[in-house]
N, C-alpha and C positions, 0 to 999 in steps of 0.2 A: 848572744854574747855581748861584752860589753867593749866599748871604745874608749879611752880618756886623754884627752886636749892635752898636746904638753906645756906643765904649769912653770915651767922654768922663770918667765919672765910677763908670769901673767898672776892677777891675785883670783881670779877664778877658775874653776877646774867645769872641765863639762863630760858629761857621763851620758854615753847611748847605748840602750839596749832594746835589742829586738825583744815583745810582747808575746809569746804563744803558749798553745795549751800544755801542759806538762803529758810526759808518756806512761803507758804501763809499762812497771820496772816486771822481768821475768827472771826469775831464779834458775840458774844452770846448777841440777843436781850432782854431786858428784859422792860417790859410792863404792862401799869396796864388801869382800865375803869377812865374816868375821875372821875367824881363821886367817884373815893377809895380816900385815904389819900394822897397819895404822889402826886396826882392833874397828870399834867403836866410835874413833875419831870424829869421821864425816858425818856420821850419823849423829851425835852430839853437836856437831857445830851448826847442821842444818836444823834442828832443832832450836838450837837458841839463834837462829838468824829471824830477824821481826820480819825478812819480806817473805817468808814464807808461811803455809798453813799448818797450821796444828794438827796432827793425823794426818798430814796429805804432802810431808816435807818433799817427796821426792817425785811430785805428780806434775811440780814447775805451774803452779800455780799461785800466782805472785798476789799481795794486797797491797802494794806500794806507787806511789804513782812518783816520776822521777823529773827532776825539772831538764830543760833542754840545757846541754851541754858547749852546742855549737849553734851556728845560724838555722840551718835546716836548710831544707828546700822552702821553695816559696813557686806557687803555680798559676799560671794565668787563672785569673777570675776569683783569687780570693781577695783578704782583704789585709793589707801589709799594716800590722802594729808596730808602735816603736815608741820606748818612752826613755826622754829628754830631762835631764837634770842638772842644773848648773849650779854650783857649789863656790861659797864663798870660803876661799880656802887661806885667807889670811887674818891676821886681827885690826881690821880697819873696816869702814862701813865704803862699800863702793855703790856708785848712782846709775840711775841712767840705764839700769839693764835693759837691753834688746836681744832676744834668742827669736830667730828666724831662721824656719828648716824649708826648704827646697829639695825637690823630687828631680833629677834629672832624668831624661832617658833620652829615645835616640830621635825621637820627634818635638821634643816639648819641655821646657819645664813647668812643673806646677808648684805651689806655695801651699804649702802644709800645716803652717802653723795657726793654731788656736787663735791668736792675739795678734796681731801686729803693734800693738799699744806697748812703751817701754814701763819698766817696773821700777818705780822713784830712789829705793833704795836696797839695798840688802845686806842685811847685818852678818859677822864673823857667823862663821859653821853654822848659817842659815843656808836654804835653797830655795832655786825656782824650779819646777816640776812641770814638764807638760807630759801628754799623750795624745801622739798624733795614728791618723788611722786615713789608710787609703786602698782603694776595689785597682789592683792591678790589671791593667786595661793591654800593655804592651809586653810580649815577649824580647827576650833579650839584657841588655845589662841596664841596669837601673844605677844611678849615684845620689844617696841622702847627703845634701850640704848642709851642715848645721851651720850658722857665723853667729859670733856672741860680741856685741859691744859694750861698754861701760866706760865710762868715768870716773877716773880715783880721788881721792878727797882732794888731791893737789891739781886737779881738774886735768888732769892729762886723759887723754880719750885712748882707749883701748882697744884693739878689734882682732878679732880671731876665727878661723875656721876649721873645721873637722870634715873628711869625706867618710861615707860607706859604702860599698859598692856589693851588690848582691846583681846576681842572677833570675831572671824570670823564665821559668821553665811551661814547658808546654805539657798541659792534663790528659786532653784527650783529642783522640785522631779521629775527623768526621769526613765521612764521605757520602754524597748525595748521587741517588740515580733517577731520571725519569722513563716514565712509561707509560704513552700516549693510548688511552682504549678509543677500541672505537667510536664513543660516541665522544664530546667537546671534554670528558673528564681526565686529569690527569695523576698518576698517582707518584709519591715521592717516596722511595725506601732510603733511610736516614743510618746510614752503619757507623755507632762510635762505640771507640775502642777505649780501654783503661790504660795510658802507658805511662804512669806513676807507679811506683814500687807496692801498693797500699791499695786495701781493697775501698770502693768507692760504692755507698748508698745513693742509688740514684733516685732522689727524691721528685724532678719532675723533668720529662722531656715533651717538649711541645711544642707543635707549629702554629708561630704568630703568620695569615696570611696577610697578601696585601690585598689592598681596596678590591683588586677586580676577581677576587675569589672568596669562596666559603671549603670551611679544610674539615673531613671527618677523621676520627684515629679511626683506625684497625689493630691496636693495638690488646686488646681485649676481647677476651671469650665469654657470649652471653652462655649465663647460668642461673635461670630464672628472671626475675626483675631487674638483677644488678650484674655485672660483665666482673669476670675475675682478669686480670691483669695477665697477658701470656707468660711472661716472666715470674709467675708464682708471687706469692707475698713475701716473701725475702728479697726486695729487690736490689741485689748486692751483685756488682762488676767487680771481680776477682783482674789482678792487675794482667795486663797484654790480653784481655778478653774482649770476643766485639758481641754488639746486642745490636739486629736490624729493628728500626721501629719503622711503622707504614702509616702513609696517613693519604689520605682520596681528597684531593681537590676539583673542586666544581665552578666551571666561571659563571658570575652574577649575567642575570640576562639584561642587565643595563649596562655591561662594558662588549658583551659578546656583536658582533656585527650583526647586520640582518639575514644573515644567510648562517648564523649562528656558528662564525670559526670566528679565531682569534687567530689571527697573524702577526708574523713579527717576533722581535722578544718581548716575552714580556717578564714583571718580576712577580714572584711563585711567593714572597716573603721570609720571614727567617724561623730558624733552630731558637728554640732559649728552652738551656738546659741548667738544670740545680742540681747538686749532688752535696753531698757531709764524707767526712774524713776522719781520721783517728777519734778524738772527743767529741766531735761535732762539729770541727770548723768547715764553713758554708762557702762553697764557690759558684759562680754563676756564669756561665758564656751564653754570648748571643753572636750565632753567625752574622756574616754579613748579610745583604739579601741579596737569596736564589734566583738565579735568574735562568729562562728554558726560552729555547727557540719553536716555535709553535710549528708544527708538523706542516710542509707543502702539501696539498692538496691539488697544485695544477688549477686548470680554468673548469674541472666539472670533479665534483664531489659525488659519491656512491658509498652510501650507509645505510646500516639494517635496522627497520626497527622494532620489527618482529617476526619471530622464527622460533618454530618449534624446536625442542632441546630430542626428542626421540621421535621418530615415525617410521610407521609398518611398511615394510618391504612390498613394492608393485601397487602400492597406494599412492594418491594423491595427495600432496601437502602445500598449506599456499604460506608465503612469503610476504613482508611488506620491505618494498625500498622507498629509498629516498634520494631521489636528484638534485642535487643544488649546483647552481651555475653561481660556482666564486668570482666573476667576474664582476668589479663594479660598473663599467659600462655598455659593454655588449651583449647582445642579445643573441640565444641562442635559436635554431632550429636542430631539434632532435629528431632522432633515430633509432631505435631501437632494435636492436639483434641478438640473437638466442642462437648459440651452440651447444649439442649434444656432448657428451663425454662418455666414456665406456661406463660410466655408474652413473650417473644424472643426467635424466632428459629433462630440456623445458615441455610444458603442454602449454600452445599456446600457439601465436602467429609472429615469427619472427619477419622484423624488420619494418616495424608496427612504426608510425606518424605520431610522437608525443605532443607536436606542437609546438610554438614559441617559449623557449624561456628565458624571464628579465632578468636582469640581472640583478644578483644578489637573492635570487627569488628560488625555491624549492617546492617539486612537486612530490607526490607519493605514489609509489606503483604496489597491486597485488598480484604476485604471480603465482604463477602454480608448475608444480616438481614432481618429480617420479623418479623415486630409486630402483635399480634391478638386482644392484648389489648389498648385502647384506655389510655391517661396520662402520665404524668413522668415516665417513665421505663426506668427501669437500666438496663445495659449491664452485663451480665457475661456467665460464662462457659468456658473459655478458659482455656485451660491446655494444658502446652507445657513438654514434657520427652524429655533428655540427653539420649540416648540408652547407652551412652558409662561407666555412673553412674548408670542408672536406676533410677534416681531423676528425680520426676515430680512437675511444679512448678504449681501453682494454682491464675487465675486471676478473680475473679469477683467484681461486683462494678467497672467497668472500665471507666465507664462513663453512663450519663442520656439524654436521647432523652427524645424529647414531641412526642406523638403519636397523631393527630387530624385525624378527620372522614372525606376524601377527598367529595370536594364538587359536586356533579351529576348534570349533565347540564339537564336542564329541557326540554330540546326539545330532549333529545334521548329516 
């Protein structure tokens, strides 16, 4: 839409209009039997209407494209156009033109305009023309100040100002979840939503990490050499729809401590997402950066680092742990203790002397298992004691094995 200065007691006139893509015009058919009153009417008129198709008038298949009528929406991350014209609307030559456009919003103003340099003169039913463009960064109410100065030949200085006020709407709803595995990796599922009126192409979603990570997608299904996209290749967000995207973070083993946790918070990095809209116009958001509290551990760490995924029922299976004493200064003496459960025996000597450990420092244990029950069965019973505290720590639920009925060869 456009704006214009009131010219009453000014000899230049200033004209604002917002810049955007024109729409697809859609034809609303309208239709009757022959046999009713208006015969042939509608049928005729749809026919010679130009936004309609030849052979297809009532199929609402438009070829017209329709300019914008009103402001529109405008949503975080695009890029707000708007072009400027100031018009010399009397029969004298005025000097000294200055147009200088300012962005208010609720944090800041910025300075929009091409030039700051005034333009020496401008002659009767001449103009000056700008076109200003800016990547809308804030939600909330925006104000374009346009002020127009000049000079009249009788040197009196002139000054004048124009507001516009638009709205910054919000595109899309993001929600981030973490999920600690067991070994130092962390995974982040990313859920955004469409909550614009308008279907959205989402041309890229991606985790920027920070320094002390390396980020892998999961977003993608290998199929052959090349991974098809889970979302199919139409990658189109129909409006109020959400799309989980997954992505595995791993920390560099130059920010990881020596006992290989991260503690503390630390930051995970950001979202930067691009999407297209109606013709193509192009938005961009970048969260801010994610930030995850890195799982407690306590003063002794119990992790697996290898374990069979199946094993035969009444058979022996061996296990690898890992002990890490997270402490940075103290020193441990362990202990070592093995309880039974109604489906997992240890085989082995509980309450076994591991010896000193330093701190920050991690050993490896292999043990060995016996199932009696056949299914998912969980590992527990492990209890390790500090002699030097008398603290004992308590691990079960360490992990789940399938127990299957080994198969009997029939000829023994």
């Amino acid at each position: 839409g456009a704006c214009y200065a009131p010219a009453t007691s000014h000899l230049c006139l200033l004209r604002l209009m917002r810049l955007t893509k024109p729409t697809l015009f859609t034809n609303m058919p309208v239709t009757c039997e022959d046999r009713d009153l208006p015969g042939d009417l509608f049928s005729k008129l749809m026919r010679e209407d130009p936004s309609t198709v030849k052979g297809a008038e009532t199929l609402m298949l438009g070829e017209m494209l329709t300019l914008p009528q009103n402001f529109g929406n405008i949503f975080l991350g695009e890029t707000f156009s708007s072009y400027i014209s100031v018009h010399n609307d009397s029969n004298q030559i005025v000097k000294d033109i200055l147009v200088k456009a300012d962005l208010q919003t609720s944090s800041q103003r910025l300075n929009l305009s091409a030039s700051n340099s005034a333009v020496a003169e401008l002659k009767p039913e001449c103009c000056i023309d700008d076109v200003i463009h800016h990547e809308v960064k804030e939600i909330g109410t925006h104000i374009l100040v346009c002020a127009v100065s000049y000079t009249t030949q009788m040197g009196e200085k002139m000054y004048f100002r124009k507001f516009f006020k638009f709205q910054v709407l919000k595109p899309l709803d993001v929600k981030t979840k973490f999920y600690n595995a067991e070994t130092d990796e962390v995974f982040l599922e990313a859920q955004i939503q469409n909550i614009t009126t308008s279907p959205m192409f989402m041309e890229k979603v991606s985790l920027e990490p920070s320094i002390m990570y390396s980020v892998m997608e999961l977003n993608t299904v290998s199929t052959g050499e090349e991974g098809v996209s889970t979302f199919g290749k139409m990658s189109y967000l129909q409006p109020m729809d959400t799309r989980q995207y997954l992505y595995c973070l791993k920390p560099k083993p130059e920010f990881a401590e020596k006992a290989g946790v991260i503690k503390g918070v630390t930051v995970i990095g950001k979202l930067d997402i691009v999407w297209k809209t109606n013709l193509g116009e192009r938005g961009r958001l970048q969260t801010s950066q994610l930030q995850r509290m890195a799982p407690g551990y306590g003063d002794v760490r119990l992790s697996l680092e290898q374990i069979p995924d199946t094993v035969n029922l009444e058979e022996p299976f061996d296990i690898t742990c890992k002990i890490t004493n997270c402490s940075s200064e103290r020193t441990m003496d362990m202990v070592l203790e093995m309880c039974n459960t109604n489906s997992i025996h240890w085989c082995g000597v509980s309450g076994r002397q591991l010896g000193k450990l330093n701190p920050s420092s991690s050993l490896s244990l292999t043990l060995k298992l016996l199932s009696s029950v056949q299914g998912l069965q969980s590992i527990s019973g492990l209890r390790l004691t500090d002699t030097f505290l008398k603290r004992t720590y308590e691990y079960d639920d360490i992990a789940q094995v399938c127990v299957v009925c080994s198969h009997l060869n029939p000829d023994s």
